[in-house]
N, C-alpha and C positions, 0 to 999 in steps of 0.2 A: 421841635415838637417831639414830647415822647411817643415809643412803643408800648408801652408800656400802659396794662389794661384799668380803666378807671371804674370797671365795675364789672360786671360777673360774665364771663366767656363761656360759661358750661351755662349750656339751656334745664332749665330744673325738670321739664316737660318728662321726661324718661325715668325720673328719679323719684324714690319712695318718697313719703312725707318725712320720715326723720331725716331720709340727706338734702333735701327742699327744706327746712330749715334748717339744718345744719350752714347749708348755702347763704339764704339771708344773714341769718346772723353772722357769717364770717367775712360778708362784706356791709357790713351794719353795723360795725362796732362800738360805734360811741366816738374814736378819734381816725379821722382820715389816715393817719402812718399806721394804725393796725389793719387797716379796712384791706391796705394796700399792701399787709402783710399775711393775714384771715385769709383775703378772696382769692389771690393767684395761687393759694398751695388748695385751697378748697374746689376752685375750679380743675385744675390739674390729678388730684388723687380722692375727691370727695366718692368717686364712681366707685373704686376700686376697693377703698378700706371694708375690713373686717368688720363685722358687730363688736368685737372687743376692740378694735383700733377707732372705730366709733364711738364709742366710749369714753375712749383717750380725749381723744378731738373735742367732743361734745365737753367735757372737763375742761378742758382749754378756752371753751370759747365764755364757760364761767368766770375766767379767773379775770381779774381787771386790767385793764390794757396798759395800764402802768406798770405791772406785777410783770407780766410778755416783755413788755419792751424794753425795760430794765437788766431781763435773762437775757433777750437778744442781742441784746448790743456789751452786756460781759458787766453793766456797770454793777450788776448783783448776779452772783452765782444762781443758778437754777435750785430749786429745791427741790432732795431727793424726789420726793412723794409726784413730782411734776418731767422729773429728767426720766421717762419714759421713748421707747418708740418713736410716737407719735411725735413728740415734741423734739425730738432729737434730726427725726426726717424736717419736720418744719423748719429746724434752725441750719441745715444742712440747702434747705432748700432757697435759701435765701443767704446762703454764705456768697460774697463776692471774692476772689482774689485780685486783687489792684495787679496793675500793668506789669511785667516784667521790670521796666526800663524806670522804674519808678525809686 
């Protein structure tokens, strides 16, 4: 059984209406592998980010989750206009490094 959270861990209750939806939508995606890529960094730094790093985000969560998921996993380079901050903590934030012994 995973650890690993299947929907939103940050209560929105505390939070303005832009990062209350900010929140939905990032675990609302449209396909479950972004939902569960959206929600854990949105729950984790939604609190925190700037109005300009809010912006960022809020851009990100326009882009189509094919377009995300594609930059994420390398199989298309990121595009300038998106290889930002924001995007860069996101794809940092979900970097794994495999086993030593591997």
């Amino acid at each position: 059984m995973s650890s690993r959270p299947t929907g939103p861990t940050l209560s929105s209750e505390a939070l303005d209406p832009r990062r209350r939806r900010c929140l939905y939508r990032a675990w609302h995606r449209g396909t479950r592998e972004m939902d569960l890529v959206m929600g854990p960094f949105a729950d984790a730094h939604l609190p925190d980010l700037t109005d300009a790093e809010l912006d960022e985000f809020e851009e990100l969560i326009e882009t189509p989750d094919r377009d995300l998921f594609s930059w994420l996993t390398g199989e298309l380079p990121t595009p300038e206009a998106y290889d930002r901050p924001v995007w860069r903590r996101l794809a940092q934030f979900h970097t794994h490094l495999k086993p030593s012994n591997f």
